[in-house]
Each structure stands twice: as C-alpha cells, then as structure tokens.
C-alpha positions in Angstrom: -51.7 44.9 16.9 -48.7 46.4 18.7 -48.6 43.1 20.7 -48.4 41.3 18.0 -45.6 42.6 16.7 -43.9 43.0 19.6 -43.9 39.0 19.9 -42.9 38.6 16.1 -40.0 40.6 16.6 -39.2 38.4 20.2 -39.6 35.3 18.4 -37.4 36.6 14.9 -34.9 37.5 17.9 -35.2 34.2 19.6 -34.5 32.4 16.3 -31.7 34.5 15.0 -30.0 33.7 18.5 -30.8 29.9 18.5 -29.1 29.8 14.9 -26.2 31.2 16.5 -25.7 28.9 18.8 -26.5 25.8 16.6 -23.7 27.0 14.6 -21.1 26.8 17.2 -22.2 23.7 18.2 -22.1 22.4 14.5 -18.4 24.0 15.0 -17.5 22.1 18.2 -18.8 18.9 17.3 -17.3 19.1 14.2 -20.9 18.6 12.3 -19.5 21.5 10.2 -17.4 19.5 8.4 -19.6 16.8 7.4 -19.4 18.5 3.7 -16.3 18.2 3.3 -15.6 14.8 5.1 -18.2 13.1 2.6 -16.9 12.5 -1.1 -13.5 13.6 -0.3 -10.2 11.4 -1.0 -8.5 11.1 2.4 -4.6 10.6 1.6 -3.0 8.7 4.6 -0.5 10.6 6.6 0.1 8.9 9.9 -1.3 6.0 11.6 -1.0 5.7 15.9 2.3 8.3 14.9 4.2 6.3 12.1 4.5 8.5 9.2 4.0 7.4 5.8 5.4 9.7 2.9 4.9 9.6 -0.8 6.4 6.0 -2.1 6.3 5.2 -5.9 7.4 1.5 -5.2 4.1 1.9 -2.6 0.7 2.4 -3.5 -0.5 5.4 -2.3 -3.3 4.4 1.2 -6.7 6.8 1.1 -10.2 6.1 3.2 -13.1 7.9 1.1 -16.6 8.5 3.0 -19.0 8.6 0.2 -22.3 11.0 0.6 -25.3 9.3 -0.9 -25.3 5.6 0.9 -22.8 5.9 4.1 -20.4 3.6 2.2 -16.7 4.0 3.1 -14.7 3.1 0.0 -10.7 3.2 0.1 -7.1 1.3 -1.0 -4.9 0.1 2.0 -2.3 0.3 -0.3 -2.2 -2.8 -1.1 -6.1 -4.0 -1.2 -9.2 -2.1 -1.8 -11.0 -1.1 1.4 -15.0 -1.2 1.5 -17.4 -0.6 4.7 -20.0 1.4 5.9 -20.0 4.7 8.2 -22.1 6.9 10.6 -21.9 10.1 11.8 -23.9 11.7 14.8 -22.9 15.1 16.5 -19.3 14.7 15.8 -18.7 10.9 16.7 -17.4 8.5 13.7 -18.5 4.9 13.6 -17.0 2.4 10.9 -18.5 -0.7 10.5 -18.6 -3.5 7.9 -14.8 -2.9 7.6 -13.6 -5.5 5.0 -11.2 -5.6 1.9 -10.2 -7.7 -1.0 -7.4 -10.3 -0.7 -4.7 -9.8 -2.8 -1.0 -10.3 -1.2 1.0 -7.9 -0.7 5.0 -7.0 0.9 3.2 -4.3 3.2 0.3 -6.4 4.6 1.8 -4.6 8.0 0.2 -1.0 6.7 -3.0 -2.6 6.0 -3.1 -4.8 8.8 -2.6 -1.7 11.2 -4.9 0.6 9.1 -7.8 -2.0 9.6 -6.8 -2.3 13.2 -7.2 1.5 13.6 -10.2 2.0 11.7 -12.2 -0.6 13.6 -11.6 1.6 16.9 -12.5 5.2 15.4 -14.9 6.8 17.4 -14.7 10.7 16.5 -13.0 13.0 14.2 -12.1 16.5 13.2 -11.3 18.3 10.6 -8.7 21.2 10.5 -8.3 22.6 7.2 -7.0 19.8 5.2 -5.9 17.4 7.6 -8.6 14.7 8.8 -7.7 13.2 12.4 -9.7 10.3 13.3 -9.6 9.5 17.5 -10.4 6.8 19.7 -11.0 8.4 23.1 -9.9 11.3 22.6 -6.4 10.0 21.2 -5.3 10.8 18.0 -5.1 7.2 15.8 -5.1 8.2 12.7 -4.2 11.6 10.3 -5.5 12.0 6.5 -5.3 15.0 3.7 -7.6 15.6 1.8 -6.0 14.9 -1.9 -6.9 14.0 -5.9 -8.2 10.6 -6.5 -5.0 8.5 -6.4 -3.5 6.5 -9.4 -4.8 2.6 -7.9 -3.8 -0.7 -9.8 -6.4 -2.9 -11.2 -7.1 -4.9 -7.7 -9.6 -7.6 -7.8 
C-alpha cells in the first residue's frame, strides 16, 4: 500500500511539473495567445515600417481571425479582405487571401497589405499590439481595437 502511494504522489509530481513546462512553452511559442488572437479586431498600425495613423478621409485597415471555422475576415481599407488561417505552435499561415474589387485612391495600402499577408509565417502578441513576421522580421503591426465603422462594400 505504501508503494502505492508513493508512486501516486511521483506521478501527481511528474504531472504538476510537465504542466509547468507546457505552459512556458505555450508562452514562448506564443500558443498563449491564441485566445486573444481569434475573434479580435486587429487595427493596422504599420506595414514593413510605414506607419499608418487614424484618417477620417481613409477607412480605417483591420485583419480579424475568426474562432469557429479558421476564416480570416478584414477591410484593406478600401476592399473587404476574406481568407483562411492556421495556427500550429506559434507559426501563422494565411491562405485563400482574396478581396472584393471595388476601386479605390489607396489601392497602394491594400496592395502592400496583401503582399505582406501572403508571406506571414509567425506572430506574437505583446499586450495589445499583434506583430506578424516573416522570418523572423517584423512585416506587419496590429492593435487590438472596437469593430471599425466600414462602408457598405460589395
């Protein structure tokens, strides 16, 4: 009987340290933050280190990774954004990537935006502030925001 709980109480050890770790792992890899990347609205900051601030004659750019299906949702500010995303141990994959048509006087934004997107390989979350990377660079800053005011794009 004593042996028996002498190996219970190894194996409740054993566990309580292997939780431990998977946590910091979860940390490092960013995994953490999958909560709070899905369902969020991502507010565009910066794309490859051009800054873009609050515009009213602009629509306001935002990426959005929804929870339920792995759909990415979005405005490029200027046409609605739409793709799919996955996530594995910290790395980011976007695929699908495509948007409506409309024209716009800042195609440039969107153009870049898409460009960006397409090459996103990880990401990581401090406080507010989303950066998405592509090896290991920094491409791309969001933060985290309300649902933005979008004009009836079809």
């Amino acid at each position: 009987m004593k042996k028996i709980l002498r190996y219970s109480w190894l194996l409740l050890l054993f566990l309580f340290l292997s939780a431990c770790n998977l946590s910091e792992k979860n940390r490092r890899y960013g995994v953490e933050g999958d909560t709070e990347l899905k369902s969020s609205y991502w507010i565009l900051l910066s794309l490859q280190d051009q800054q873009f601030e609050d515009n009213p004659e602009n629509q306001t750019a935002y990426i959005r990774f929804e929870a339920g299906e792995n759909e990415l949702t979005g405005f490029t500010g200027c046409n609605r954004l739409m793709g799919r995303y996955s996530l594995s141990n910290g790395s980011l994959q976007l695929t699908n990537l495509a948007t409506t048509r409309a024209m716009c006087p800042i195609i440039e934004q969107e153009n870049l935006l898409m460009a960006v997107l397409k090459t996103v390989d990880s990401y990581e979350i401090a406080g507010d502030v989303l950066t998405l990377f592509h090896q290991k660079t920094a491409v791309a800053t969001f933060k985290t925001g309300s649902e933005p005011n979008m004009p009836d794009v079809r």
